[in-house]
C-alpha positions as CSV (number, residue, x, y, z in Angstrom):
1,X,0.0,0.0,0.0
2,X,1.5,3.5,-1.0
3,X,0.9,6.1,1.5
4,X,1.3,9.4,0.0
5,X,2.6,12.3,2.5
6,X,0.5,14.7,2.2
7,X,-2.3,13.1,2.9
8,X,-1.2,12.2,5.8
9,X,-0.2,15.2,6.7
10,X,-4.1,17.0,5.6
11,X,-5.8,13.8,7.1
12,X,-3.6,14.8,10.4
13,X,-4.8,18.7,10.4
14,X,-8.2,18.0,9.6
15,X,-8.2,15.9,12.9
16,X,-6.3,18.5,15.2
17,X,-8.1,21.3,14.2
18,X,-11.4,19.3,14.9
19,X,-9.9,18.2,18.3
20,X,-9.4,21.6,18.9
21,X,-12.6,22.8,18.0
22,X,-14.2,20.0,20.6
23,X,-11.9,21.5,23.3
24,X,-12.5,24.8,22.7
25,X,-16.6,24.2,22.9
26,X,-16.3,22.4,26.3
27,X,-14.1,25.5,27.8
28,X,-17.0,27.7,26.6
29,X,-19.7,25.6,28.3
30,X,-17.7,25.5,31.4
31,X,-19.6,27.8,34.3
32,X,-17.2,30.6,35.3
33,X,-15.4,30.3,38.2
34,X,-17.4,32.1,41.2
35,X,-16.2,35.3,43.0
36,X,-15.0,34.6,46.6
37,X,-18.1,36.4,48.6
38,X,-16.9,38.5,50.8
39,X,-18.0,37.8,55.1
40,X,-21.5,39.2,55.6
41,X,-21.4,41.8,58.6
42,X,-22.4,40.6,62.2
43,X,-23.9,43.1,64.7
44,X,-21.9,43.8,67.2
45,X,-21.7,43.1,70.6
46,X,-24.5,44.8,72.8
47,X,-24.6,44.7,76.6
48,X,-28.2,45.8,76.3
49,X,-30.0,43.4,74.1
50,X,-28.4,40.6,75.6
51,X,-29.7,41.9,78.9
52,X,-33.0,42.2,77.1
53,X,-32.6,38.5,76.4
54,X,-32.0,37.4,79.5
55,X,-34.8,39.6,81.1
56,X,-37.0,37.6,78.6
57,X,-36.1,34.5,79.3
58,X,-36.4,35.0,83.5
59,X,-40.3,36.4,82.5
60,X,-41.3,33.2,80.6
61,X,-39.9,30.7,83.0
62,X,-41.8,32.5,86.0
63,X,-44.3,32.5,84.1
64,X,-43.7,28.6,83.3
65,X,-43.2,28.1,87.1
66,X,-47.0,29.7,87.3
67,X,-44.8,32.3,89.9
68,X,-45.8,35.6,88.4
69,X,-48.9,37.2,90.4
């Protein structure tokens, strides 16, 4: 069988450039990479709501206890 070179040489084009084309549609269908979120603000510390909390708390477990009068 006589192989001619540059046939082999277009058949081996025709398939690179087609594997190229394949790799460049799956790197266009890949999602983009996602931002880093940044760290959603807490409130800060508060003396007086947690003392509000804990004045709750007291209330309903009187009132649990059936002390309040």
């Amino acid at each position: 069988m006589n192989v001619e070179p540059k046939i082999v040489a277009a058949i081996t084009a025709a398939v690179t450039y087609y594997m190229q084309l394949q790799a460049a549609q799956v790197a266009a269908q890949a999602p983009p990479a996602r931002a880093v979120e940044p760290p959603k603000p807490t409130a800060p510390f508060s003396a007086w709501a947690l003392s509000g909390r804990q004045s709750m708390m007291e209330m309903r477990r009187l009132w649990q206890m059936r002390l309040v009068r």
